[in-house]
Biopython code that builds the backbone (N, CA, C, O; Angstrom):
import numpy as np
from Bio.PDB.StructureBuilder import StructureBuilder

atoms = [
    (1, "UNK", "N", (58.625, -23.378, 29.328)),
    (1, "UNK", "CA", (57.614, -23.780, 28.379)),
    (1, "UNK", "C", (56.422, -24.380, 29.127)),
    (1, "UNK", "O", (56.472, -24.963, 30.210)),
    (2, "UNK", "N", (55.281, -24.130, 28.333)),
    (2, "UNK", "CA", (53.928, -24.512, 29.106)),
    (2, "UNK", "C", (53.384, -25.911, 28.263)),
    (2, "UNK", "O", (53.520, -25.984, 27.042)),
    (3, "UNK", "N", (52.935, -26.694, 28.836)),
    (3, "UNK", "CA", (52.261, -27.303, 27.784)),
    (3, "UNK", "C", (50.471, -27.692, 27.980)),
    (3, "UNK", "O", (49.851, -28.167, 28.931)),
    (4, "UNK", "N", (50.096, -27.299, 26.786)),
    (4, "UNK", "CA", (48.630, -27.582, 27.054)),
    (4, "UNK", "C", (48.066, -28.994, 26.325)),
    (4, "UNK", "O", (47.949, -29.070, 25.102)),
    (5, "UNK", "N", (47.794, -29.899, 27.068)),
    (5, "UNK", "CA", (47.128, -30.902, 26.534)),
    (5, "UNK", "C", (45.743, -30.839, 26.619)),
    (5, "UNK", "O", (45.050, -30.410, 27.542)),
    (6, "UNK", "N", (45.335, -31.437, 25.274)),
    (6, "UNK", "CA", (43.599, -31.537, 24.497)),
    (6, "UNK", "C", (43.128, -32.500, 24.668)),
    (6, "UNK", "O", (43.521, -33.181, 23.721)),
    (7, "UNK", "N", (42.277, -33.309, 25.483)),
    (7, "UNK", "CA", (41.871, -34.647, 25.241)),
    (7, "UNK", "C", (40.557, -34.456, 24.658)),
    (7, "UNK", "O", (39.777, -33.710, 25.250)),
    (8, "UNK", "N", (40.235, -34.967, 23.692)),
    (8, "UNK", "CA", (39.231, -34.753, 22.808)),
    (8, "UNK", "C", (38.482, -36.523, 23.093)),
    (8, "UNK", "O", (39.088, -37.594, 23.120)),
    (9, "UNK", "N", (37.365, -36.324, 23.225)),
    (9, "UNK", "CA", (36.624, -37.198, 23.422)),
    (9, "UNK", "C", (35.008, -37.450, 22.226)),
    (9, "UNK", "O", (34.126, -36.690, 21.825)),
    (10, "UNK", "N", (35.395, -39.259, 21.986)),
    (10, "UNK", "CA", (34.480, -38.738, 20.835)),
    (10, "UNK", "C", (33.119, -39.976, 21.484)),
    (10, "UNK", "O", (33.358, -40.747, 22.414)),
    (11, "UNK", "N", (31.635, -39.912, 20.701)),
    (11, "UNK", "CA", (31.304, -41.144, 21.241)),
    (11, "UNK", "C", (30.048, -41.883, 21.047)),
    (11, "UNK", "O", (29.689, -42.226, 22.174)),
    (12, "UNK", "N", (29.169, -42.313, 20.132)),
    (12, "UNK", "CA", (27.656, -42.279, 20.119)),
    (12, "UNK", "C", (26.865, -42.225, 21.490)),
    (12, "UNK", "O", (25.850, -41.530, 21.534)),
    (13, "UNK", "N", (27.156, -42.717, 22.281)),
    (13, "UNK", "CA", (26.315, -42.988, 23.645)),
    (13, "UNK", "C", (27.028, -41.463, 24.108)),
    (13, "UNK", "O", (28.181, -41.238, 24.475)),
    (14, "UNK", "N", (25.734, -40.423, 23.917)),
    (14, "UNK", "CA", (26.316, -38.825, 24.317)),
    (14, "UNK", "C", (25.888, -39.170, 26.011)),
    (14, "UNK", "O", (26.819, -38.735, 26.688)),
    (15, "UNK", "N", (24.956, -39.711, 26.798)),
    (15, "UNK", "CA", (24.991, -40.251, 28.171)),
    (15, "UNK", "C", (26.219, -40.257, 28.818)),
    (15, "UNK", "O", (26.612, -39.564, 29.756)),
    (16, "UNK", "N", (26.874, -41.301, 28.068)),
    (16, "UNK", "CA", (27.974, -41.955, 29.001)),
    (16, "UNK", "C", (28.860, -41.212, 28.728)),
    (16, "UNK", "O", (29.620, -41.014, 29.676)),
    (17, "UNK", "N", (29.230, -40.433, 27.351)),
    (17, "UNK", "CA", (30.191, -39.250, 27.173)),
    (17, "UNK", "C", (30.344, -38.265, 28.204)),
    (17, "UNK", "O", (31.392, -38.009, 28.798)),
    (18, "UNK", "N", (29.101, -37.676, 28.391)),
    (18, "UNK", "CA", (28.956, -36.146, 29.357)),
    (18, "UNK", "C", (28.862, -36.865, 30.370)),
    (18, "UNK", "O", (28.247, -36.091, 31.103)),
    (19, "UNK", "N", (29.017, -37.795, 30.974)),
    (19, "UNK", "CA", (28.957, -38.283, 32.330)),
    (19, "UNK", "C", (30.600, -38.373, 32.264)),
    (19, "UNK", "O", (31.022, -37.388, 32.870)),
    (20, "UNK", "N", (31.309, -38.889, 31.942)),
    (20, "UNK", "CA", (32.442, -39.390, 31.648)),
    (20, "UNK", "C", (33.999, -38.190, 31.576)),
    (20, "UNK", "O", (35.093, -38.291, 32.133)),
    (21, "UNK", "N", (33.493, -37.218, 30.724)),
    (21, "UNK", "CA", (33.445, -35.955, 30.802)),
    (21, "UNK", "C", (33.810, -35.061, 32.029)),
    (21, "UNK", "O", (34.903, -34.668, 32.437)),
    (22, "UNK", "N", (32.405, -34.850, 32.529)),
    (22, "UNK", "CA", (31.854, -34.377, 33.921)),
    (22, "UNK", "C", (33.099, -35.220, 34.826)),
    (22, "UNK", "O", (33.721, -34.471, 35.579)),
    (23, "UNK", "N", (33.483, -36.513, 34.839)),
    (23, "UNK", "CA", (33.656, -36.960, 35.736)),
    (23, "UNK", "C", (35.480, -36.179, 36.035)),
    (23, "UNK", "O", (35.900, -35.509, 36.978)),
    (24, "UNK", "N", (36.135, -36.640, 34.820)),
    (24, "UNK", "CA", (37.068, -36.017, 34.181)),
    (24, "UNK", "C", (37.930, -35.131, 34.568)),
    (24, "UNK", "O", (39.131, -35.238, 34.813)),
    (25, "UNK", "N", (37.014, -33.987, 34.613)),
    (25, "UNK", "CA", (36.980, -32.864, 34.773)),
    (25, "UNK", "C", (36.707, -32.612, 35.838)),
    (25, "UNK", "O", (37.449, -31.645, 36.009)),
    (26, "UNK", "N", (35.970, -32.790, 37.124)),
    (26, "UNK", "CA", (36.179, -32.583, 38.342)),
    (26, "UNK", "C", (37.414, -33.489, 38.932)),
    (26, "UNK", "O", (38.022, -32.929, 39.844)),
    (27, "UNK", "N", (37.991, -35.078, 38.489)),
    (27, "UNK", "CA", (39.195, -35.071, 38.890)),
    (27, "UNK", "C", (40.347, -34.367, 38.785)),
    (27, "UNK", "O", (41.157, -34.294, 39.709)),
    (28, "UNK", "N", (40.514, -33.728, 37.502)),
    (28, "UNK", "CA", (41.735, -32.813, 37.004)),
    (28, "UNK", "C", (41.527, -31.411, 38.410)),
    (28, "UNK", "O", (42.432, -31.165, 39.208)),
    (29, "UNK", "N", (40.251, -30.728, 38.409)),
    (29, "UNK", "CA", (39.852, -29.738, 39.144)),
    (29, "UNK", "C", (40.689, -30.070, 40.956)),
    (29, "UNK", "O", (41.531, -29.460, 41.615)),
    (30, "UNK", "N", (40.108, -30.985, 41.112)),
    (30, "UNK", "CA", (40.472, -31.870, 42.443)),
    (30, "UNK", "C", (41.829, -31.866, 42.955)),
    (30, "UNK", "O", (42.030, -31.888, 44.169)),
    (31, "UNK", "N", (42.906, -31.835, 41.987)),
    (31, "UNK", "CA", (43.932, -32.326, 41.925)),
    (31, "UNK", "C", (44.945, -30.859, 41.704)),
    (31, "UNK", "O", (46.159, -30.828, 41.904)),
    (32, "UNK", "N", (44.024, -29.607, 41.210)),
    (32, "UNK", "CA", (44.413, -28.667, 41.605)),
    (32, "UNK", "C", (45.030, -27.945, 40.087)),
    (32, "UNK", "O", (45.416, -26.776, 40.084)),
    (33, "UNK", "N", (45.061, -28.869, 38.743)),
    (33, "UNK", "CA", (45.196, -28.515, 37.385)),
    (33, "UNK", "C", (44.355, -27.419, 36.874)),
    (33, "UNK", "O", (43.261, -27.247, 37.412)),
    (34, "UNK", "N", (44.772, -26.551, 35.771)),
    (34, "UNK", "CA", (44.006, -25.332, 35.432)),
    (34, "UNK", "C", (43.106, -26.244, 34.502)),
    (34, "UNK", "O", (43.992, -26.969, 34.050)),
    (35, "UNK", "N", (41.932, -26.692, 33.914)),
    (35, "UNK", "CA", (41.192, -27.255, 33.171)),
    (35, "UNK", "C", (40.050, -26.632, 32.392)),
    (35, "UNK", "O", (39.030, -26.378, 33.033)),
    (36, "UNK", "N", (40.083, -26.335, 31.023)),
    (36, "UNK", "CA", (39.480, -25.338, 30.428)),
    (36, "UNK", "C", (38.046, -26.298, 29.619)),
    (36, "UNK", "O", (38.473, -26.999, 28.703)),
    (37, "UNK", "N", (36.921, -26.380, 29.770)),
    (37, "UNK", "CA", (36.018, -26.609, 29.134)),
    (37, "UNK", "C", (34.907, -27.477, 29.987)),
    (37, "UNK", "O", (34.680, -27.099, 31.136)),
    (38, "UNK", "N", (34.249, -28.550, 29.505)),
    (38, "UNK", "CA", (34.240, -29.470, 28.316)),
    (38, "UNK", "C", (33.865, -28.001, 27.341)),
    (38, "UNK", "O", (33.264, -26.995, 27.720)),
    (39, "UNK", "N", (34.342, -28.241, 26.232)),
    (39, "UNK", "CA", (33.938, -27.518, 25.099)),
    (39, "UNK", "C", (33.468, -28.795, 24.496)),
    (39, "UNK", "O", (33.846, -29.918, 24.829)),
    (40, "UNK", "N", (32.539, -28.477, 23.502)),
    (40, "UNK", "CA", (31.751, -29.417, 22.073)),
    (40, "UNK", "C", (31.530, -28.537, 20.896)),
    (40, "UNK", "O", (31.795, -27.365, 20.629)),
    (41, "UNK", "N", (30.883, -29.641, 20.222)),
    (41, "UNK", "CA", (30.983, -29.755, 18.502)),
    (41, "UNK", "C", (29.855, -29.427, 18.123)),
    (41, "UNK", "O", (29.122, -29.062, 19.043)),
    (42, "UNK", "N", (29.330, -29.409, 16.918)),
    (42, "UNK", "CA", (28.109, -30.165, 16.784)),
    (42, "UNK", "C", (28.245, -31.119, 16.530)),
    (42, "UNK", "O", (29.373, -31.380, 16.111)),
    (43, "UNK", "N", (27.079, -32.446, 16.613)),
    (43, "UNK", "CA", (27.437, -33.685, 16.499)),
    (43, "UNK", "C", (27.344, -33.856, 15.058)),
    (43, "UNK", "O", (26.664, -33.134, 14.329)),
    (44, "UNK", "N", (27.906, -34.637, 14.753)),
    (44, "UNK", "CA", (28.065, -35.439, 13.306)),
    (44, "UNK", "C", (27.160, -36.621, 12.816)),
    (44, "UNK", "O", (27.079, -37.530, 13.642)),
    (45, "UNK", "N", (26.609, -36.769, 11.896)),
    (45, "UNK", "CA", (25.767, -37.840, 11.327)),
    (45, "UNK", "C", (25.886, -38.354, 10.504)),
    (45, "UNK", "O", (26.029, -37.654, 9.502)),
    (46, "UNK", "N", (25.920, -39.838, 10.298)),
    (46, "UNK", "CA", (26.923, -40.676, 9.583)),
    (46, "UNK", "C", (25.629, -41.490, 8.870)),
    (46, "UNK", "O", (24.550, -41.793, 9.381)),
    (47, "UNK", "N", (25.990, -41.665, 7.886)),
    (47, "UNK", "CA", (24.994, -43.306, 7.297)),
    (47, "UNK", "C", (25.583, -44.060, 6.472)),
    (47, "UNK", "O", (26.155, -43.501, 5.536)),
    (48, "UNK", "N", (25.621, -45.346, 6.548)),
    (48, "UNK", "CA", (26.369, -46.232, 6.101)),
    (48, "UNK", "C", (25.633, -47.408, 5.623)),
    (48, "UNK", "O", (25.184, -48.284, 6.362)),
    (49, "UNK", "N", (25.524, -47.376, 4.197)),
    (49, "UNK", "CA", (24.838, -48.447, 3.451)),
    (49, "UNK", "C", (25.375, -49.666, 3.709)),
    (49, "UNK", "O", (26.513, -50.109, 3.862)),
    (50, "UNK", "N", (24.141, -50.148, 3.718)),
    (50, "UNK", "CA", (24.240, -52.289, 4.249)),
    (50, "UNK", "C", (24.216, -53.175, 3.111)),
    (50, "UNK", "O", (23.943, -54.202, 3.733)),
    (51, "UNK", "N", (24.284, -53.489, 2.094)),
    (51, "UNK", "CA", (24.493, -54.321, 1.365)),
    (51, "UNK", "C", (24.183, -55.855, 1.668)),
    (51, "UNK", "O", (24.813, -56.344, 2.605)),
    (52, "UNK", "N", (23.393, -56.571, 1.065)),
    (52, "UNK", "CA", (22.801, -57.802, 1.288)),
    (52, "UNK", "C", (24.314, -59.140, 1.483)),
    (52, "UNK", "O", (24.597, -60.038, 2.276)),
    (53, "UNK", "N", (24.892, -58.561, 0.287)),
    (53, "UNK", "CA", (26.135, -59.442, -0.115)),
    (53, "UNK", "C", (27.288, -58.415, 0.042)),
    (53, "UNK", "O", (26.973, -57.255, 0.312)),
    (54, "UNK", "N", (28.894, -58.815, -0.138)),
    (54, "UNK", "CA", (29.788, -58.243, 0.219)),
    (54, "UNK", "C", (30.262, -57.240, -0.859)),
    (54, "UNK", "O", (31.238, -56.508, -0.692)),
    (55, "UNK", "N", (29.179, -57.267, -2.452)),
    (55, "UNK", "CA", (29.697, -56.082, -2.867)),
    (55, "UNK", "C", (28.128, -55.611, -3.353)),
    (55, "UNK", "O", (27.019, -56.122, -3.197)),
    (56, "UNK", "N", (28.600, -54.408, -4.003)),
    (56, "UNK", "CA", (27.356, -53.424, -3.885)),
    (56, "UNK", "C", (26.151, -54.410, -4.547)),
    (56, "UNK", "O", (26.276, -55.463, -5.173)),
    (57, "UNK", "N", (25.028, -53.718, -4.195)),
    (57, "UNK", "CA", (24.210, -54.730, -4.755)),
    (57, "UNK", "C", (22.701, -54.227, -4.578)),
    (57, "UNK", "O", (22.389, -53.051, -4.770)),
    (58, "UNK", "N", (21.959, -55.036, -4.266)),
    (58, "UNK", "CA", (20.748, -54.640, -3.431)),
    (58, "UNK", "C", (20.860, -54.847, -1.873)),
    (58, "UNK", "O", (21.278, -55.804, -1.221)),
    (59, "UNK", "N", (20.250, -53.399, -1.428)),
    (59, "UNK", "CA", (20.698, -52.986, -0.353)),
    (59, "UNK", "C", (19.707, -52.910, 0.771)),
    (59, "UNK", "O", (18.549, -52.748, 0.385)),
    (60, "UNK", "N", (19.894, -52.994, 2.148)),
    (60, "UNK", "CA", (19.217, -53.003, 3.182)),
    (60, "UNK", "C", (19.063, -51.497, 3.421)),
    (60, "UNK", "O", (19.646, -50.664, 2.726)),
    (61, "UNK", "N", (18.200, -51.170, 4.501)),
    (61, "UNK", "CA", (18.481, -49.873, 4.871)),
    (61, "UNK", "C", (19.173, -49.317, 5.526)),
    (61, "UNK", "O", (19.229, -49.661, 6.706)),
    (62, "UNK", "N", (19.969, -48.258, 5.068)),
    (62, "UNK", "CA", (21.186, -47.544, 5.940)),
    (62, "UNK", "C", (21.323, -47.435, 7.394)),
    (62, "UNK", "O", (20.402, -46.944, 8.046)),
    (63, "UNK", "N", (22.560, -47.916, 8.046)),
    (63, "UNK", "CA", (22.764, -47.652, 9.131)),
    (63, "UNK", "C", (22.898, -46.399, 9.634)),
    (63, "UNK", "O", (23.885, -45.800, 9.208)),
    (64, "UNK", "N", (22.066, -45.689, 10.573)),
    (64, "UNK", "CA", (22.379, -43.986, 10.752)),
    (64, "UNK", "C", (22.959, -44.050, 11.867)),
    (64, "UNK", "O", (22.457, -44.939, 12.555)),
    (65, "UNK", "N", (24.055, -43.342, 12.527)),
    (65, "UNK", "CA", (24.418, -42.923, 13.736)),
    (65, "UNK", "C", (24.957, -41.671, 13.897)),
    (65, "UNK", "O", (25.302, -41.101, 12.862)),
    (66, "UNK", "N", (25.125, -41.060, 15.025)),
    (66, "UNK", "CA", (25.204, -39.931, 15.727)),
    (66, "UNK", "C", (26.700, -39.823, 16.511)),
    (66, "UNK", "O", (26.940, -40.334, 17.605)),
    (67, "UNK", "N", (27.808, -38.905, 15.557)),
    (67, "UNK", "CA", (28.574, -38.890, 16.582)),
    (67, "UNK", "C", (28.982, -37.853, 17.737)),
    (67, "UNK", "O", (28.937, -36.713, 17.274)),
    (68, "UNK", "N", (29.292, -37.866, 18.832)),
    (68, "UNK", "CA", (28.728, -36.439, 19.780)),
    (68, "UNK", "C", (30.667, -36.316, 20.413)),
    (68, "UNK", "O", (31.352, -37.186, 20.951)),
    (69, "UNK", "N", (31.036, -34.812, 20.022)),
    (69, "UNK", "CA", (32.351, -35.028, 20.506)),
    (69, "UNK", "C", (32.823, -33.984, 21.845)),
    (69, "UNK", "O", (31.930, -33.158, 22.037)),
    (70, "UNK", "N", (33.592, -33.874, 22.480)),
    (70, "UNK", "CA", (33.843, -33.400, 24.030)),
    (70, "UNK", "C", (35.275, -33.100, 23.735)),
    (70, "UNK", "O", (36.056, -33.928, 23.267)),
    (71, "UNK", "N", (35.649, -31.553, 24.113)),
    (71, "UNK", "CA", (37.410, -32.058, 24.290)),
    (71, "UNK", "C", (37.310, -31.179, 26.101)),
    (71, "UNK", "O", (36.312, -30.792, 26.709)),
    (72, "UNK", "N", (38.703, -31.133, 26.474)),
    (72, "UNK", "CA", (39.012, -30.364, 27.573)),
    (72, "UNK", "C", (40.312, -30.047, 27.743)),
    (72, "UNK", "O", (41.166, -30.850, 27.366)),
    (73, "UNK", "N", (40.675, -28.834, 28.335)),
    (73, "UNK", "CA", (42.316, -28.518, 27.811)),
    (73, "UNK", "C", (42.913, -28.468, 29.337)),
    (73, "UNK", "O", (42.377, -27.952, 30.318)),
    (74, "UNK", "N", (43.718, -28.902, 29.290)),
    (74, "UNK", "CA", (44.882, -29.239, 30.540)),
    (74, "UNK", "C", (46.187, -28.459, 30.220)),
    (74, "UNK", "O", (47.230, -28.795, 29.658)),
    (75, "UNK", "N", (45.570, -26.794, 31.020)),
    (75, "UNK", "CA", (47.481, -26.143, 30.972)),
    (75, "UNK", "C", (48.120, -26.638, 32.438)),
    (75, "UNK", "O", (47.863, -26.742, 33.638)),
    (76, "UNK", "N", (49.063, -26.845, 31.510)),
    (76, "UNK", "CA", (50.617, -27.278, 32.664)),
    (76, "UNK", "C", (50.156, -28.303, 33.193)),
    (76, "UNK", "O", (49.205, -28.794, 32.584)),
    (77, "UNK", "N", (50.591, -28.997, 34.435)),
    (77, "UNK", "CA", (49.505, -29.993, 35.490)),
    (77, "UNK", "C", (50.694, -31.123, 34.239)),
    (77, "UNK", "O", (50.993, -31.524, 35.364)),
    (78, "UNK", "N", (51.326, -31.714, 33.452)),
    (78, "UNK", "CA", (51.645, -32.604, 32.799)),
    (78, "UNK", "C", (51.434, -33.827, 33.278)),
    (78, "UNK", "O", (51.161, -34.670, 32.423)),
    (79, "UNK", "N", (51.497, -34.329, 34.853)),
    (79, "UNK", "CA", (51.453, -35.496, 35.409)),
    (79, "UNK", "C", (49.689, -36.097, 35.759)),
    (79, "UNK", "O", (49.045, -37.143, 35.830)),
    (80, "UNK", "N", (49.555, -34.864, 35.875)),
    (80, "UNK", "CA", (48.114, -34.740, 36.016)),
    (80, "UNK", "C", (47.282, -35.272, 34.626)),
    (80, "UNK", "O", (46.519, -36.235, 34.706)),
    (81, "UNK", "N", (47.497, -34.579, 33.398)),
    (81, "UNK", "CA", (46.865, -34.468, 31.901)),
    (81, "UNK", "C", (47.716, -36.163, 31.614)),
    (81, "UNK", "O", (47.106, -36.871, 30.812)),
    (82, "UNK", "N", (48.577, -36.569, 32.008)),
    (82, "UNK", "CA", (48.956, -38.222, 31.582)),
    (82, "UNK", "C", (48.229, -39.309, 32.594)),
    (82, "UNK", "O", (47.933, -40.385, 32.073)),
    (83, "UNK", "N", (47.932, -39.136, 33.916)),
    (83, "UNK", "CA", (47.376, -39.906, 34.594)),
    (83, "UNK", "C", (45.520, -39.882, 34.230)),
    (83, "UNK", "O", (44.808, -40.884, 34.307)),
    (84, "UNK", "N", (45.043, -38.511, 33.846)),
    (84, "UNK", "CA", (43.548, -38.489, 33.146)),
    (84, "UNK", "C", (44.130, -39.156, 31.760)),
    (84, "UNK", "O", (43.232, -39.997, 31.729)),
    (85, "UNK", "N", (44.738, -39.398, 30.838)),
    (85, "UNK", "CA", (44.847, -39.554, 29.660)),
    (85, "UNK", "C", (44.501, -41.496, 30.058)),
    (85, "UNK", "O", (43.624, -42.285, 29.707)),
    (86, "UNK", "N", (45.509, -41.572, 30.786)),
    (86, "UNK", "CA", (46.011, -43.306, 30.786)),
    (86, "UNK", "C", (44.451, -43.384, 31.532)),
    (86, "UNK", "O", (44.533, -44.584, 31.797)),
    (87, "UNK", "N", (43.445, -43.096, 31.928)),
    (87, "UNK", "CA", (42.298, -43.308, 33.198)),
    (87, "UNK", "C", (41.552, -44.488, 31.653)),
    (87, "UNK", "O", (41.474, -44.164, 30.468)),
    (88, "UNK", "N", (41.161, -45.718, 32.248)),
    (88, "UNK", "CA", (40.010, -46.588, 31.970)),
    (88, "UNK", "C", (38.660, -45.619, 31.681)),
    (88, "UNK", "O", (38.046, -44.817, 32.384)),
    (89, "UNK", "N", (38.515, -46.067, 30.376)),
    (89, "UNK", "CA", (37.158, -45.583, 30.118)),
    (89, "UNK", "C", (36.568, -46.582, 29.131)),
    (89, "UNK", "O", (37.182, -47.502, 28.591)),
    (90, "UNK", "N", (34.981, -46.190, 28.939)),
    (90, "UNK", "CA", (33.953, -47.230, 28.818)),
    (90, "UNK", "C", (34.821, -47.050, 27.063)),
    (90, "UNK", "O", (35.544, -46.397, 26.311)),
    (91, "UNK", "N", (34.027, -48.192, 27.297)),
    (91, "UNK", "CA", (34.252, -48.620, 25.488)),
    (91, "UNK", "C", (33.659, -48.071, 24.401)),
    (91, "UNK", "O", (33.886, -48.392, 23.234)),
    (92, "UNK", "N", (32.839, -47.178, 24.810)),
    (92, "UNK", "CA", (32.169, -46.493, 23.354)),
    (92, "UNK", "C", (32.486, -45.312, 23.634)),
    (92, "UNK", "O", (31.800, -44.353, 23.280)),
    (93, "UNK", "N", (33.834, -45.186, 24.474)),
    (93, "UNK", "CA", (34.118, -43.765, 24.532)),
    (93, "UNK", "C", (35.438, -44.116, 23.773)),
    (93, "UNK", "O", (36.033, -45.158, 24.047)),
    (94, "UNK", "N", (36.141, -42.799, 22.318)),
    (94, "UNK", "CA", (37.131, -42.748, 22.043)),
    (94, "UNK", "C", (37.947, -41.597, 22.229)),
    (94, "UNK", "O", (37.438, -40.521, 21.916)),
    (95, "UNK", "N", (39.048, -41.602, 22.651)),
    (95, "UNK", "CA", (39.662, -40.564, 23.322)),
    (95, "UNK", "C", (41.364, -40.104, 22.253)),
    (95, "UNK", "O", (42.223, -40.946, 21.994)),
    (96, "UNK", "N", (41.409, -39.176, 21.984)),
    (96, "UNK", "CA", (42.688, -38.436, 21.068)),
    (96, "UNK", "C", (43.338, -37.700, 21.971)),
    (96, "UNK", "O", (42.663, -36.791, 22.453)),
    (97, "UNK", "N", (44.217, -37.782, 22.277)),
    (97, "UNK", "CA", (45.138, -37.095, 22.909)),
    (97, "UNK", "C", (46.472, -36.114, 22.143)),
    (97, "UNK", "O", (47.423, -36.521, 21.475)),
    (98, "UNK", "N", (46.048, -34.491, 22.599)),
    (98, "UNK", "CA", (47.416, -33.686, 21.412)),
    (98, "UNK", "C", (48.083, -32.960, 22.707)),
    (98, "UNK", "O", (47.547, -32.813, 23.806)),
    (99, "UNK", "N", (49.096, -32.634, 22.398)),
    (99, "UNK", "CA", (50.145, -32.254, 23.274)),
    (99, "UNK", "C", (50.492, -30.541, 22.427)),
    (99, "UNK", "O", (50.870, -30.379, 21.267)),
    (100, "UNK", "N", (50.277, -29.736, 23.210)),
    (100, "UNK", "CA", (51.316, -28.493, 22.467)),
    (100, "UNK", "C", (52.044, -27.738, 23.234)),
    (100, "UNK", "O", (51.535, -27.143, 24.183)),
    (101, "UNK", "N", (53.226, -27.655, 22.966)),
    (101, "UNK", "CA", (54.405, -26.494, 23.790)),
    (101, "UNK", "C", (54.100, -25.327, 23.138)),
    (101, "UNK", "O", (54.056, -24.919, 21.977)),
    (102, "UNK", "N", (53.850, -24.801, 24.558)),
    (102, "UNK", "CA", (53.507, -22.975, 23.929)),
    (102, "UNK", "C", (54.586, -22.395, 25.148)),
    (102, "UNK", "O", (54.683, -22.761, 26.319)),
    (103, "UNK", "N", (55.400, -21.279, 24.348)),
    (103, "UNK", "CA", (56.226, -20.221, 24.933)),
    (103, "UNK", "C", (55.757, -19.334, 26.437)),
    (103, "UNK", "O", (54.981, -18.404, 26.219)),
    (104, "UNK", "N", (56.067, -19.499, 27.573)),
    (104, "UNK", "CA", (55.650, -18.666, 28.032)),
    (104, "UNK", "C", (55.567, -16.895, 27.903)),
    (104, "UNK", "O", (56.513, -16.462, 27.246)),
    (105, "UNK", "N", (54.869, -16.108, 28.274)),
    (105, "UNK", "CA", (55.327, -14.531, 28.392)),
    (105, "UNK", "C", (56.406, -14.361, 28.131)),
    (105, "UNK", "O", (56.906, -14.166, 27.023)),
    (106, "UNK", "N", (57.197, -14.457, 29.807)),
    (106, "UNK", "CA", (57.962, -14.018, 29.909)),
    (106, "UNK", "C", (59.373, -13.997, 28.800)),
    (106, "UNK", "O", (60.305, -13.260, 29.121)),
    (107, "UNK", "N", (59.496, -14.882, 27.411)),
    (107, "UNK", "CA", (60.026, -15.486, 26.458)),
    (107, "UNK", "C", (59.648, -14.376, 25.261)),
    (107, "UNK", "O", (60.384, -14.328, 24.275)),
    (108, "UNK", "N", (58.817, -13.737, 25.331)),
    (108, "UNK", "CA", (58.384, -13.552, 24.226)),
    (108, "UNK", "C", (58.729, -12.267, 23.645)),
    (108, "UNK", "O", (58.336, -11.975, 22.515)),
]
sb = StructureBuilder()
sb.init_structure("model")
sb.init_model(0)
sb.init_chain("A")
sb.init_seg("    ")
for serial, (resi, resn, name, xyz) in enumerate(atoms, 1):
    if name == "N":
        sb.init_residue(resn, " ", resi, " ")
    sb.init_atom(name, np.array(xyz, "f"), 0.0, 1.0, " ", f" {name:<3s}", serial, name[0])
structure = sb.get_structure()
């Protein structure tokens, strides 16, 4: 069995994302893992009404933000795709981690 892990990366500061990313991804490369992407999204745009008081009311003007997302796929390499998973990253970076067992060929 193969397994491909997704680390999906999400983040407003798209800077420190694609730097972060980039960085990522030449360690996995380095280390000799098959590493498929960064692939992206389009980004997402959020607005979130401010309210003067804690229930609806008269209102400030909406908070807008931008969310910008990154994944990258890690076949096989498992020690590899858990040591990038567990790696310190900045704080306005959020990171999802999915795991999938896929059958090899020769199985099929």
């Amino acid at each position: 069995m193969t397994f491909v892990t997704t680390l999906t990366f999400q983040s407003g500061d798209k800077t420190a994302l694609d730097e972060t990313v980039r960085r990522l991804k030449e360690q996995v490369e380095r280390k000799g893992a098959e590493c498929k992407g960064p692939h992206q999204e389009q980004p997402t745009h959020h607005s979130v009404p401010q309210y003067t008081r804690c229930q609806p009311g008269t209102q400030f003007d909406p908070w807008h933000y931008t969310v910008y997302t990154r994944w990258l796929e890690i076949h096989g390499s498992d020690h590899i795709a858990r040591e990038i998973a567990g790696a310190d990253l900045p704080d306005a970076i959020h990171l999802e981690v999915d795991v999938e067992r896929q059958a090899s060929q020769a199985y099929r």
